[in-house]
ROLODO-179301 format. One record per residue (C-alpha): residue in one letter; x, z, y. Coordinates in Angstrom, 1 decimal, padded with zeros to 4 digits. Each point is the difference from the previous one (the first is absolute). Example, Ala and Ser with C-alpha at 12.3 -4.5 7.8 and 13.67 -1.06 7.14 Angstrom:
<mikols>
mikol residu->A, x->012.3, z->007.8, y->-004.5
mikol residu->S, x->001.4, z->-000.7, y->003.4
</mikols>
This chain:
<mikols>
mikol residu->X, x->-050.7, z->033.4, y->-030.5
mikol residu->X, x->003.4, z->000.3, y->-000.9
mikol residu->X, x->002.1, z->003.0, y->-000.5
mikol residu->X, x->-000.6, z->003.0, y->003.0
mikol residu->X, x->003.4, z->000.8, y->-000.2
mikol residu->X, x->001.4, z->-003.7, y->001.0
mikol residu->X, x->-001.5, z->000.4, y->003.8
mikol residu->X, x->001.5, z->-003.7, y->000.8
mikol residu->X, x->-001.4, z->-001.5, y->-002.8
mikol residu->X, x->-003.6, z->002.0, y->000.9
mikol residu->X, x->000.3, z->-001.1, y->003.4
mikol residu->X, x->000.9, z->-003.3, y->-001.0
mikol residu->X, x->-002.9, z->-000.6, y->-002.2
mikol residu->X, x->-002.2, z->001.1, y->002.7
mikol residu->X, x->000.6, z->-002.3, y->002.7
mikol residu->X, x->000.2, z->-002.9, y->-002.6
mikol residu->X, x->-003.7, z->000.7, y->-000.4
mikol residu->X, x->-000.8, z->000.8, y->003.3
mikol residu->X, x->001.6, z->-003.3, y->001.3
mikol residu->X, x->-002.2, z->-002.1, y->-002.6
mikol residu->X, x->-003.4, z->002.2, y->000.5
mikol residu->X, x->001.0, z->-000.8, y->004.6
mikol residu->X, x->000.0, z->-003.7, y->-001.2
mikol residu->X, x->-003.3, z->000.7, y->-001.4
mikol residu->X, x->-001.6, z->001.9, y->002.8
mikol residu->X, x->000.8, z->-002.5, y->002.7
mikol residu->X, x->-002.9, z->-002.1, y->-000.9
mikol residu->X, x->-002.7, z->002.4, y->-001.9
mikol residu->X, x->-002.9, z->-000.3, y->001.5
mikol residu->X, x->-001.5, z->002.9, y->002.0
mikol residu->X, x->-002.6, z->000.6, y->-002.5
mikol residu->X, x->002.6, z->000.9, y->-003.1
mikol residu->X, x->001.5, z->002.7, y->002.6
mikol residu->X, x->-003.2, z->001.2, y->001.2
mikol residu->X, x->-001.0, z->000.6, y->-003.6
mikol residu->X, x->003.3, z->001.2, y->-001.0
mikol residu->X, x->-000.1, z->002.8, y->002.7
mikol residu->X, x->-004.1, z->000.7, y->-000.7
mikol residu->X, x->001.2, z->000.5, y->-003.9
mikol residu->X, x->002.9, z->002.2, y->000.9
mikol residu->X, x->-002.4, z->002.0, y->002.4
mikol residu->X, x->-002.6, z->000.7, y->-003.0
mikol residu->X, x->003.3, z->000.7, y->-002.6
mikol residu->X, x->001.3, z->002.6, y->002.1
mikol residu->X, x->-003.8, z->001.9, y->000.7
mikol residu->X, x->-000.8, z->-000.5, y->-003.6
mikol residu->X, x->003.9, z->001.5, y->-000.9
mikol residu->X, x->000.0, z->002.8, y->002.7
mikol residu->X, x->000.3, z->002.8, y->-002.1
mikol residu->X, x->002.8, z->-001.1, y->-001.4
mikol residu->X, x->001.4, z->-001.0, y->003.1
mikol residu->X, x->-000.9, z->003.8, y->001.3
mikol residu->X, x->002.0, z->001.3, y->-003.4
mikol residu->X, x->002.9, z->-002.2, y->000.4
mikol residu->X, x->000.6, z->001.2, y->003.5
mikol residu->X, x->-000.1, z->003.7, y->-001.0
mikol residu->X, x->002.9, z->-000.6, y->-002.2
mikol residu->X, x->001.6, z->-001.1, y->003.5
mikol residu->X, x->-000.9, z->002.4, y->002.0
mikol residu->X, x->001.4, z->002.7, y->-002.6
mikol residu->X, x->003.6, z->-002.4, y->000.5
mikol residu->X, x->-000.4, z->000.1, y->003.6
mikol residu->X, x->-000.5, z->003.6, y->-000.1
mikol residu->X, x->002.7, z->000.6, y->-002.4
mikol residu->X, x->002.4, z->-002.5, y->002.3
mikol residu->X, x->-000.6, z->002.3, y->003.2
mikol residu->X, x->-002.2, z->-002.1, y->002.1
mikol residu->X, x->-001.7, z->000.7, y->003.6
mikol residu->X, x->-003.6, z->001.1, y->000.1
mikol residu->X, x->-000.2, z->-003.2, y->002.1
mikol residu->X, x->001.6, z->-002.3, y->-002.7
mikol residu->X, x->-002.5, z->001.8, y->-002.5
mikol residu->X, x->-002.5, z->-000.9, y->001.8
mikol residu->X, x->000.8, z->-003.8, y->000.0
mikol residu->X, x->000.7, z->000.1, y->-004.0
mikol residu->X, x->-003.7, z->002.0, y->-001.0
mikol residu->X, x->-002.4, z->-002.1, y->-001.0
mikol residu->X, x->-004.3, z->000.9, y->-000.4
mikol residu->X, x->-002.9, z->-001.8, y->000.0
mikol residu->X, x->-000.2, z->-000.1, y->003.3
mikol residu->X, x->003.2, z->-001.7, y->000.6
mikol residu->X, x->-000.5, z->-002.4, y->-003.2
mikol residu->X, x->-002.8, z->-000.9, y->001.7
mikol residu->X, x->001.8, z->-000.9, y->003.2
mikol residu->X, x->001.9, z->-002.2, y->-002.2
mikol residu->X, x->-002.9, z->-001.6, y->-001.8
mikol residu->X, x->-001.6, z->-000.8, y->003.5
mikol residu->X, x->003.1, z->-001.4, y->001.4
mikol residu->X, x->000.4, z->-002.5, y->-002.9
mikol residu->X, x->-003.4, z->-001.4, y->000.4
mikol residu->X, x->000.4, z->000.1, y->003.9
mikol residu->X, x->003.6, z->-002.2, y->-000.6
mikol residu->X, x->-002.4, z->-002.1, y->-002.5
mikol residu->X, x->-002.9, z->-000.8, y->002.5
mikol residu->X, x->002.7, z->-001.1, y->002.8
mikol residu->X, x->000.9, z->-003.7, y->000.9
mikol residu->X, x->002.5, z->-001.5, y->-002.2
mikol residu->X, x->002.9, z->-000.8, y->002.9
mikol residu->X, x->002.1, z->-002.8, y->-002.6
mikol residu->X, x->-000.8, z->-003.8, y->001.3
mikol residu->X, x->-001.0, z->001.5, y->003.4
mikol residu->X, x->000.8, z->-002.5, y->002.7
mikol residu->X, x->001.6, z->002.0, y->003.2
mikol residu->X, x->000.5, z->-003.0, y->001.7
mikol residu->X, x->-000.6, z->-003.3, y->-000.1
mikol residu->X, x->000.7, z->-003.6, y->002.4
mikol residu->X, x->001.4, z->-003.3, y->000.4
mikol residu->X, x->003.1, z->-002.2, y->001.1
mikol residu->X, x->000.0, z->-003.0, y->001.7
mikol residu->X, x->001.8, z->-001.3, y->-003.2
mikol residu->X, x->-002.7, z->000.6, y->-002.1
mikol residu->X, x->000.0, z->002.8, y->-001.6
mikol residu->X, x->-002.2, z->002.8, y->-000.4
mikol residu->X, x->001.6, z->003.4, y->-000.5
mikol residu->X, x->-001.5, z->003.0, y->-001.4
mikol residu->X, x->001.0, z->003.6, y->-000.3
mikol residu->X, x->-000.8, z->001.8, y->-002.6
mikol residu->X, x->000.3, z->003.1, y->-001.8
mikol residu->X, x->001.4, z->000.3, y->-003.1
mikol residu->X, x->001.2, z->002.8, y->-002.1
mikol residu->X, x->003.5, z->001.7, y->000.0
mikol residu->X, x->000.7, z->000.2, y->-004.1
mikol residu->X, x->000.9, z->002.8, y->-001.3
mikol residu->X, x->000.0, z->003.7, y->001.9
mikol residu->X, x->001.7, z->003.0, y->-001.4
mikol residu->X, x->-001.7, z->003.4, y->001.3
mikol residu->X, x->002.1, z->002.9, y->000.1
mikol residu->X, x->-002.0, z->003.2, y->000.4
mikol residu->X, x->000.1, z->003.8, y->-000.3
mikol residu->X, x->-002.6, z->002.4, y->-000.9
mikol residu->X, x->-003.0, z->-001.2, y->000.8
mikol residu->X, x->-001.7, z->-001.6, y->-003.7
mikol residu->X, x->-002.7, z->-001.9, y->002.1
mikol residu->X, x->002.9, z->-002.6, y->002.0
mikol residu->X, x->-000.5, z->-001.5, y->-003.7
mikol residu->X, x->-003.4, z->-001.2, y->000.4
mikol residu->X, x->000.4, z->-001.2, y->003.5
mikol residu->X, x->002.9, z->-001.8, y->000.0
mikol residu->X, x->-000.8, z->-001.4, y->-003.7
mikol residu->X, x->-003.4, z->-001.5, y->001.9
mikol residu->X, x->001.5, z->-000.7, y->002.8
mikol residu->X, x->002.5, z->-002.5, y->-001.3
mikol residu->X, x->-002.1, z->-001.5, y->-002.1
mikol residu->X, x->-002.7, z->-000.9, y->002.6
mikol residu->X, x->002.7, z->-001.7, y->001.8
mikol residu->X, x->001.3, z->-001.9, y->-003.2
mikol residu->X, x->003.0, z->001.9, y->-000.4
mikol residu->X, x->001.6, z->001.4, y->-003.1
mikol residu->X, x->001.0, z->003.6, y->000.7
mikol residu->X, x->002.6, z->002.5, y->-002.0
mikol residu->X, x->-000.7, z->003.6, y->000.5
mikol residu->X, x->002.2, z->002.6, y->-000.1
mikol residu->X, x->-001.8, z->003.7, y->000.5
mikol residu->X, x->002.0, z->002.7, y->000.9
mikol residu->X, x->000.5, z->002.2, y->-003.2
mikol residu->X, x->-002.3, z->003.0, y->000.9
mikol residu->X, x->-003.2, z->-002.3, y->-000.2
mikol residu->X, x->001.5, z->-001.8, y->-003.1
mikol residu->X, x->-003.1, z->000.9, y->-002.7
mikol residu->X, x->-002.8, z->-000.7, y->002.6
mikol residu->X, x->001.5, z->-003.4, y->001.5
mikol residu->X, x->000.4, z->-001.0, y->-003.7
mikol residu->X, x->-003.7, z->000.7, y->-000.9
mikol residu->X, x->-000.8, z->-001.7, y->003.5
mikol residu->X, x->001.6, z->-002.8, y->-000.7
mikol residu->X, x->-001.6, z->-000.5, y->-003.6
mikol residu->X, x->-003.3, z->-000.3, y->001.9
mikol residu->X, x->001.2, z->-002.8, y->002.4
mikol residu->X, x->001.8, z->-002.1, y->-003.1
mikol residu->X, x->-003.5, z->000.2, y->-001.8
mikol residu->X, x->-001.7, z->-001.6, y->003.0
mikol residu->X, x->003.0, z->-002.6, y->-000.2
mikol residu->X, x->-000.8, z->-000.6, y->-003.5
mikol residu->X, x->-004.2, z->000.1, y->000.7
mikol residu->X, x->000.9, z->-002.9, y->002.7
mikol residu->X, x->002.3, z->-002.0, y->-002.3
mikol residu->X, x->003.1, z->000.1, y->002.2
mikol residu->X, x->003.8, z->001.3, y->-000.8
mikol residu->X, x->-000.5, z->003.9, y->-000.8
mikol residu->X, x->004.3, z->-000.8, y->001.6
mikol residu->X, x->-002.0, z->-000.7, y->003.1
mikol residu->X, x->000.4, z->004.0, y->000.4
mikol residu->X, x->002.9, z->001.6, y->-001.9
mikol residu->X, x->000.7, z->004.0, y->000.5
mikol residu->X, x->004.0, z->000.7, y->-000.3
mikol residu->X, x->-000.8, z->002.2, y->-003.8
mikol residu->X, x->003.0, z->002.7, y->000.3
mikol residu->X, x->000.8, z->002.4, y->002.4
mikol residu->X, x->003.5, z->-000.6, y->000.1
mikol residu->X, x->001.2, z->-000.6, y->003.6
mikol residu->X, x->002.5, z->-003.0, y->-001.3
mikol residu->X, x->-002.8, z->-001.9, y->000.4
mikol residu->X, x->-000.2, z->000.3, y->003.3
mikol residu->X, x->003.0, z->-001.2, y->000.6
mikol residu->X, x->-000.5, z->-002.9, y->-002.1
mikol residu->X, x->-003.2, z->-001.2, y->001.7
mikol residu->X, x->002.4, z->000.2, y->003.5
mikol residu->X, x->002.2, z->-002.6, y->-001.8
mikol residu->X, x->-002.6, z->-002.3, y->-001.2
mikol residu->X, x->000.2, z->-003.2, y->002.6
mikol residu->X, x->-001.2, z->-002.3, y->-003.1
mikol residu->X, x->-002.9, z->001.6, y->-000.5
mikol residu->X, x->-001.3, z->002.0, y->003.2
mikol residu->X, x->-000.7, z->-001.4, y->002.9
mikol residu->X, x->-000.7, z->003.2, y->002.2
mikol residu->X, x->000.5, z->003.6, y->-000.6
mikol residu->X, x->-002.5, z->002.4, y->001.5
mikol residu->X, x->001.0, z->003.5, y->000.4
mikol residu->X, x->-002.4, z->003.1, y->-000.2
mikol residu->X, x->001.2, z->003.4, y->000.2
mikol residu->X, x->002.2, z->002.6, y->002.1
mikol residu->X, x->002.9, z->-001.1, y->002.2
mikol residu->X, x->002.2, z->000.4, y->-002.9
mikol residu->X, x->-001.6, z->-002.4, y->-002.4
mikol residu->X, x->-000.1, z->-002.4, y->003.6
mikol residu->X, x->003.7, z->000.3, y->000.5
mikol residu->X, x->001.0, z->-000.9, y->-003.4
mikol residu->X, x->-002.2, z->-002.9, y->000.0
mikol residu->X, x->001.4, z->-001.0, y->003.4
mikol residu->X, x->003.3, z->000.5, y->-000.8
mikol residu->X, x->000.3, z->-001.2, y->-003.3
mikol residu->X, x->-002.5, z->-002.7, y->-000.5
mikol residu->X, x->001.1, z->-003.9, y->-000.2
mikol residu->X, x->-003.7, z->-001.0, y->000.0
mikol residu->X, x->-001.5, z->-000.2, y->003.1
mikol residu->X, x->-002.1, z->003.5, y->000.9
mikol residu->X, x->-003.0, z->000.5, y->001.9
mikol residu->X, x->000.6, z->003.7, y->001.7
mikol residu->X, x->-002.1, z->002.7, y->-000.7
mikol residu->X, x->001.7, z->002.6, y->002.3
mikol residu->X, x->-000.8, z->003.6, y->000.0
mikol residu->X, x->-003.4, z->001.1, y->002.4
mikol residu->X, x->001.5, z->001.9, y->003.2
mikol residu->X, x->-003.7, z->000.2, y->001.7
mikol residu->X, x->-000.2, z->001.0, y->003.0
mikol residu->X, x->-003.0, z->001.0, y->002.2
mikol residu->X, x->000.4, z->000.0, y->004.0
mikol residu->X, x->-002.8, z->002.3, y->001.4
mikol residu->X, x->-000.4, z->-000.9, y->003.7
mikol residu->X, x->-000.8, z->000.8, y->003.1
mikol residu->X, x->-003.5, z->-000.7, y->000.0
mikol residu->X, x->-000.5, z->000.1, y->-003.8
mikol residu->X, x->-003.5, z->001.6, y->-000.8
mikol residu->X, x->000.5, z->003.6, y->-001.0
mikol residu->X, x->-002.7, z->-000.2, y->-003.2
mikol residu->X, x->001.4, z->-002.9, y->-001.0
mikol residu->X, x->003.9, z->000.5, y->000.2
mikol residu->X, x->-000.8, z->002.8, y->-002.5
mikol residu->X, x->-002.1, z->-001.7, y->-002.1
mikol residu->X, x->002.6, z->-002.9, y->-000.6
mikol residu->X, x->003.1, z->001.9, y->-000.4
mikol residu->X, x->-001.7, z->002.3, y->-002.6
mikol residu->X, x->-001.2, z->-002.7, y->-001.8
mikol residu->X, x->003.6, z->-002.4, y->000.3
mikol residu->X, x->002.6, z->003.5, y->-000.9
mikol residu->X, x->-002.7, z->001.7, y->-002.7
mikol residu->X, x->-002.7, z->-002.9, y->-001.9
mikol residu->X, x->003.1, z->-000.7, y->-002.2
mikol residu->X, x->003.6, z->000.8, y->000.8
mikol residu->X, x->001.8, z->-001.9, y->-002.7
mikol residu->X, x->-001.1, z->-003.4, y->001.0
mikol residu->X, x->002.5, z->-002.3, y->002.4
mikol residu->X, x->-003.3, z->000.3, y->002.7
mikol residu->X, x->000.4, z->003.6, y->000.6
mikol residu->X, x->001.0, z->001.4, y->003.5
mikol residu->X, x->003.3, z->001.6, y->-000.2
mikol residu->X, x->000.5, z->000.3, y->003.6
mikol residu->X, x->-002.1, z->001.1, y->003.1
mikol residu->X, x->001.1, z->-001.2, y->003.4
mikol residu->X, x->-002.6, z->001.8, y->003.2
mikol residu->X, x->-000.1, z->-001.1, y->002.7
mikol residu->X, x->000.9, z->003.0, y->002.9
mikol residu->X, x->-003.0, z->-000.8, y->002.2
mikol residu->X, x->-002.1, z->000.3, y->-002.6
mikol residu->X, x->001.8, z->003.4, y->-001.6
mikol residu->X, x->-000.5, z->001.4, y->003.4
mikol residu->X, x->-003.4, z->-000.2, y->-000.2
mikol residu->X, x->-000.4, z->000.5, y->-003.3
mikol residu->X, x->002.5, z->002.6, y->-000.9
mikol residu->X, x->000.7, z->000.9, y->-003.7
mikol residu->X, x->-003.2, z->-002.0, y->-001.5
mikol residu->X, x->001.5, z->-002.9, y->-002.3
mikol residu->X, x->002.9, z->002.4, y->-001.1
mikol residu->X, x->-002.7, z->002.7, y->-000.5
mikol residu->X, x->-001.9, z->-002.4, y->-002.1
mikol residu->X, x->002.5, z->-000.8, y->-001.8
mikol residu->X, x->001.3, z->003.2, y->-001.0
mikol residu->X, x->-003.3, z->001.3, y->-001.0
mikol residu->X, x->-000.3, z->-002.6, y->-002.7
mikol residu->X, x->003.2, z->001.1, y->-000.8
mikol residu->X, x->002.2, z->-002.7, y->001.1
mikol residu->X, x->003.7, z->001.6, y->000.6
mikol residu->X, x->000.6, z->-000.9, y->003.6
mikol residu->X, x->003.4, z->-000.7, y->001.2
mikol residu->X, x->000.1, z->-000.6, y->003.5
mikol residu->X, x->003.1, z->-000.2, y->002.7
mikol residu->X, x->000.0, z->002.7, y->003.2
mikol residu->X, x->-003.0, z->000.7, y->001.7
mikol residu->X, x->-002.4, z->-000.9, y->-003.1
mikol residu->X, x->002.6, z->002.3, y->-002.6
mikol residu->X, x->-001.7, z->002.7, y->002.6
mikol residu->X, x->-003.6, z->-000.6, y->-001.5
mikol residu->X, x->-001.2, z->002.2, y->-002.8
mikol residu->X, x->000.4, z->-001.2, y->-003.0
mikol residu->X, x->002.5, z->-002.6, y->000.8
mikol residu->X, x->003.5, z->000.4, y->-001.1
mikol residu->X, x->003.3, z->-001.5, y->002.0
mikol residu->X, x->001.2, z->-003.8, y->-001.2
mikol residu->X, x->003.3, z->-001.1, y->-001.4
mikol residu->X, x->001.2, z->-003.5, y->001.4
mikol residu->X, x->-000.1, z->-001.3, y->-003.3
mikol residu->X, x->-004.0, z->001.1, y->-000.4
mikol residu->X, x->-000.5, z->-003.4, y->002.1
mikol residu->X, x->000.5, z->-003.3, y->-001.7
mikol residu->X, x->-001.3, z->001.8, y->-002.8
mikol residu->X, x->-002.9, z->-000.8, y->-003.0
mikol residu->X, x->-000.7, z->003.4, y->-001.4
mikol residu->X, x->-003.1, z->-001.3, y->-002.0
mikol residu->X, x->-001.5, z->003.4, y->000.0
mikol residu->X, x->-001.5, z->002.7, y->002.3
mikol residu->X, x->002.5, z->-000.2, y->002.1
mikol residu->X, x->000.3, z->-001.6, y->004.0
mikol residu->X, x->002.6, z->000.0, y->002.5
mikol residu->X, x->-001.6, z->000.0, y->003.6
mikol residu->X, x->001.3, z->-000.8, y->003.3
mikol residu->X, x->-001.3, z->-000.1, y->004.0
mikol residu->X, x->000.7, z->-003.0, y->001.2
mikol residu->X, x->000.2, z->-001.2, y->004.3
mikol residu->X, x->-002.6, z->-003.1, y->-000.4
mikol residu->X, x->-000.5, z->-002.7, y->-002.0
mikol residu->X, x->003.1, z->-001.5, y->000.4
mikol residu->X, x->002.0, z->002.9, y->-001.1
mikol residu->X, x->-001.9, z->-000.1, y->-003.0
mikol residu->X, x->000.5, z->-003.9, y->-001.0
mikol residu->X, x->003.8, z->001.1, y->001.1
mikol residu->X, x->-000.1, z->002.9, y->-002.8
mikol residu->X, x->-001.7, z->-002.2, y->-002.4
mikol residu->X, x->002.1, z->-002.6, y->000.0
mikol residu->X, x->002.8, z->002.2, y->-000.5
mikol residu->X, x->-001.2, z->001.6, y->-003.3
mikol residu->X, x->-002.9, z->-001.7, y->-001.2
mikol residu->X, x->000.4, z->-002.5, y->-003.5
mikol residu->X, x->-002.4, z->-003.4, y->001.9
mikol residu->X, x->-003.0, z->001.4, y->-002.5
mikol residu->X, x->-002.5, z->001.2, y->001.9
mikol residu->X, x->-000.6, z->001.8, y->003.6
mikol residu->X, x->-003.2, z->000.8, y->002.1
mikol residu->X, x->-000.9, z->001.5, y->003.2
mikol residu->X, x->-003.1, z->002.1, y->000.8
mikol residu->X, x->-001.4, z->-000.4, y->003.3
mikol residu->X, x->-002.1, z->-001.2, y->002.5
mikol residu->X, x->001.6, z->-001.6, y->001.8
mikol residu->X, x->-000.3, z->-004.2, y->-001.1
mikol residu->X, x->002.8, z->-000.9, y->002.1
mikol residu->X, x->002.6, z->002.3, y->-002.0
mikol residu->X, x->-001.1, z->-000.7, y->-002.9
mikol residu->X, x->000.3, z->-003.6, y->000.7
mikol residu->X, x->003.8, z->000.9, y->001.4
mikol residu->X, x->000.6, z->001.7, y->-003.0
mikol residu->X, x->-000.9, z->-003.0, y->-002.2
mikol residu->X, x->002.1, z->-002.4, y->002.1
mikol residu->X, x->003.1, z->001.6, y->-000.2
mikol residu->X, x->000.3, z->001.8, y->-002.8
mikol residu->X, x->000.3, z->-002.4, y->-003.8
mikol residu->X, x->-001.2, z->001.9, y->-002.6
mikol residu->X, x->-001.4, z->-001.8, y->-003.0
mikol residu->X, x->-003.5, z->001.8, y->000.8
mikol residu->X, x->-001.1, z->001.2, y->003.5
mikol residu->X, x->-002.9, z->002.1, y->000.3
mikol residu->X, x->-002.0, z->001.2, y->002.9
mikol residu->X, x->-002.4, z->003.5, y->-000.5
mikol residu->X, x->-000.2, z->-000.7, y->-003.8
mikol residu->X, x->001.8, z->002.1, y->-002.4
mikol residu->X, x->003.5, z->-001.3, y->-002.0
mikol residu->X, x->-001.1, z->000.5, y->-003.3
mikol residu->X, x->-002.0, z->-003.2, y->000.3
mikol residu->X, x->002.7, z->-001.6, y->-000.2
mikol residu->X, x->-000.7, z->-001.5, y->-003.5
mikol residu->X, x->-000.4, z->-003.4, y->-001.3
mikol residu->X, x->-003.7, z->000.8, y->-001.4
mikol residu->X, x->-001.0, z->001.7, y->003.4
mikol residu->X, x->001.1, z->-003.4, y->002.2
mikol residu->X, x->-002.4, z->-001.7, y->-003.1
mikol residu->X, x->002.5, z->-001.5, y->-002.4
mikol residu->X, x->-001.4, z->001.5, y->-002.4
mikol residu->X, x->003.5, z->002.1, y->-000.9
mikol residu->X, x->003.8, z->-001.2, y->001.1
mikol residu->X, x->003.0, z->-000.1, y->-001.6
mikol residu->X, x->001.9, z->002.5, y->002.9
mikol residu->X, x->000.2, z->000.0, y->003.6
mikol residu->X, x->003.1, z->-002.3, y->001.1
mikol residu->X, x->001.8, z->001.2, y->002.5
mikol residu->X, x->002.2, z->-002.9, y->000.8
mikol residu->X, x->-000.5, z->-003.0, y->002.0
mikol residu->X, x->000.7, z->-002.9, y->-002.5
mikol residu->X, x->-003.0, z->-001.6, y->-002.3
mikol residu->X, x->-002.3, z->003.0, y->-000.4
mikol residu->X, x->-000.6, z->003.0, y->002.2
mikol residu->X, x->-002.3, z->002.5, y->000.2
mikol residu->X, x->-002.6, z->000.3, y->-003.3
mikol residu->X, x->001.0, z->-002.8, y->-002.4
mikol residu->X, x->-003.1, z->-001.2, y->-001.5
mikol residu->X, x->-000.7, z->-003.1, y->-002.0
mikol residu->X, x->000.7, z->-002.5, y->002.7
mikol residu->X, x->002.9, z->001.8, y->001.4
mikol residu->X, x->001.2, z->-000.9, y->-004.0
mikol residu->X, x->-000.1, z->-004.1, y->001.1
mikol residu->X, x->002.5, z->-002.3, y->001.2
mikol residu->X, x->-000.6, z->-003.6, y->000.8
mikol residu->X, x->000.8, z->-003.4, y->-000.5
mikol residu->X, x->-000.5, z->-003.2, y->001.5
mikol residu->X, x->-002.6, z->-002.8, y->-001.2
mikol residu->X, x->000.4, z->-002.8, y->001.3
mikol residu->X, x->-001.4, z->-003.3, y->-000.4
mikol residu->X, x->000.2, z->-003.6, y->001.4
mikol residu->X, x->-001.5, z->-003.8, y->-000.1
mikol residu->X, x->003.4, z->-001.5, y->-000.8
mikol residu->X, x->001.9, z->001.4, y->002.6
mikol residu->X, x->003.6, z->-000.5, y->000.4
mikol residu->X, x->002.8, z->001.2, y->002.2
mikol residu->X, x->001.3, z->-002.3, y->002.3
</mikols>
């Protein structure tokens, strides 16, 4: 590697090797991946002490840099959560290989016979924050779908997604393909970041994982083409006929389970009908798991729940925190959601199988969901095994961005001497 302190020339070197690793991967065989992924499972079980001892040393930075409980909790790693990450590598391993799919396939009068068929994009570059584990996912990921992948982790996880990434170039090297095949950015230094925004030789597409400011600055600054990964303004619509039990049960379970992941519900819309019957339960419920409630009028009257600012909607506060409204039917609610949510993901609660199925129609969030909770939102949960980030915009990719959501495609097509006339 060349000199840290020339970030072109790093950069530079990088995507060299990642463009001659993608020529590689576009036609290894599913096995060599398969066993590259199984071998970089078993390196990072075997290695997960130090993997636990290099993310100590950054959660003492993240500490010492000021960061939220909630962000904390995305950068702590324990066995538990190595395991997670062990488990999703051998889930991405076991799946189909998507490369030489055929999505479509017929024939012309002319002649020919036209095929569509997947093939991979080249070469990603992953921008993350926080969260040491985006490492392993998108690294297997990428690979399964042939592609060559730079990784750049934010600089809070920098020690763990460096021992995390030593396991997967080991399985690389077990499998006899380009340890390039998965490079990890090896400074902190945020010039590099703006390098990789540059690169048009050598990336093909530029995926985004963080807060709305690293999403912005990608957006706004990258010349490679970017698949969004938009900030997670949830929102759950409690209606009329909801069931009581399971209204609480769900929004309990999408504000509290985890509030630092883009799933989390940062906004709770009831239904009148139902808060006339019900009263004060789902804020109630909220509050006593202590959940800070801030609700607008009648619902700032409930105990417990304090008034809300107009900028507390439209807002990801990725910790125990919810803005609440009451909300005149369904179609007031799709109204307010279009109005502040980000296209990641929305559900209703209720009974009701005609709302619901109004509330899917017109509303175009990347992920719809009907009496489940938001956090499953997650690409390991829809069973790809893990995902790269939830896109949030309509070209290419949207929603999880698993292996296959990693392909483009090509034309094959063949003929029996067949010319134009």
């Amino acid at each position: 590697m060349k000199d840290l302190d020339d970030i072109p020339a790093v950069m530079k070197q990088l995507g060299e090797n990642a463009r001659k690793a993608a020529a590689e991967l576009a036609f290894a065989s599913p096995d060599r991946k398969h066993a590259a992924l199984i071998g970089a499972a078993d390196a990072v079980w075997k290695n997960r002490d130090d993997i636990i001892a290099a993310n100590a040393e950054d959660l003492v930075f993240g500490e010492n840099k000021g960061l939220s409980k909630a962000m904390m909790d995305r950068l702590m790693l324990d066995e538990t959560r190595i395991r997670g990450i062990v488990d999703g590598l051998r889930t991405v391993a076991d799946q189909r290989d998507p490369v030489g799919d055929v999505i479509a396939q017929w024939d012309m009068p002319s002649g020919l016979n036209i095929r569509r068929v997947r093939t991979p994009l080249g070469v990603v570059g992953v921008i993350y924050e926080s969260r040491p584990n985006v490492t392993a996912d998108a690294g297997a990921l990428c690979l399964k779908s042939g592609n060559a992948v730079i990784l750049r982790g934010g600089s809070e996880s920098f020690h763990s997604s460096t021992a995390i990434h030593q396991c997967l170039a080991t399985g690389l090297k077990q499998a006899g393909l380009p340890e390039a095949a998965i490079q990890l950015v090896p400074t902190r230094d945020r010039a590099a970041v703006q390098e990789m925004l540059t690169m048009t030789d050598h990336i093909d597409v530029i995926v985004p994982r963080g807060g709305k400011g690293l999403v912005g600055l990608v957006q706004r600054e990258a010349r490679v083409p970017v698949f969004a990964h938009l900030e997670g303004i949830c929102h759950i619509y409690v209606g009329a006929t909801a069931d009581p039990a399971m209204a609480v049960e769900i929004i309990l379970n999408a504000k509290t389970r985890r509030t630092g992941i883009c799933g989390a519900m940062e906004c709770l819309l009831i239904d009148w009908r139902f808060y006339t019957q019900h009263g004060a339960l789902l804020t109630d419920a909220l509050v006593k798991a202590g959940v800070e409630v801030r609700g607008d009028k009648e619902l700032a009257k409930l105990n417990g729940v304090i008034p809300a600012q107009a900028d507390d909607y439209g807002k990801e506060f990725l910790d125990m925190i919810c803005a609440a409204k009451l909300v005149d039917g369904v179609d007031e609610a799709i109204e307010h959601i279009r109005t502040y949510g980000s296209n990641h993901t929305d559900a209703i609660v209720t009974e009701d199988q005609k709302a619901a199925d109004y509330f899917f129609e017109r509303l175009d969030s990347a992920i719809l969901m009907h009496n489940a909770s938001t956090q499953f939102a997650d690409g390991g949960e829809f069973g790809m095994g893990a995902e790269i980030g939830i896109a949030t915009g309509k070209m290419h990719a949207r929603g999880p961005v698993g292996a296959e959501q990693l392909t483009s495609f090509k034309y094959l097509v063949e003929g029996k001497g067949a010319v134009r006339r």
